[in-house]
C-alpha angles and dihedrals in degrees: 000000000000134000131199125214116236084180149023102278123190110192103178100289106347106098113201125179133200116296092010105147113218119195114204120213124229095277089042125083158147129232139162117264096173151339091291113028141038120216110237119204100196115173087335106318136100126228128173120230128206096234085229093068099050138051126205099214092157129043 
């Protein structure tokens, strides 16, 4: 799965700008948790995006 970045994320200490492509590994992934915001399972921790701030261009 990849992901594209619509905005500047900082997740800890992960730092991602606009545009920045991440690609997740088998035991990483993205899925909705509301209306408003996907959960994000990224080496082994879990974040919450704004769904503004991500794009899903690859499933």
């Amino acid at each position: 799965m990849k992901i594209r970045f619509l905005q500047s994320v900082d997740l800890d200490f992960y730092h991602f700008k606009e545009n920045d492509i991440l690609c997740l590994d088998n035991d990483e992934y993205v899925q909705e948790l509301n209306e408003e915001y996907y959960i994000l399972l990224y080496k082994g921790l879990r974040f919450d995006l704004h769904k503004d701030k991500i794009e899903l261009i690859e499933r």
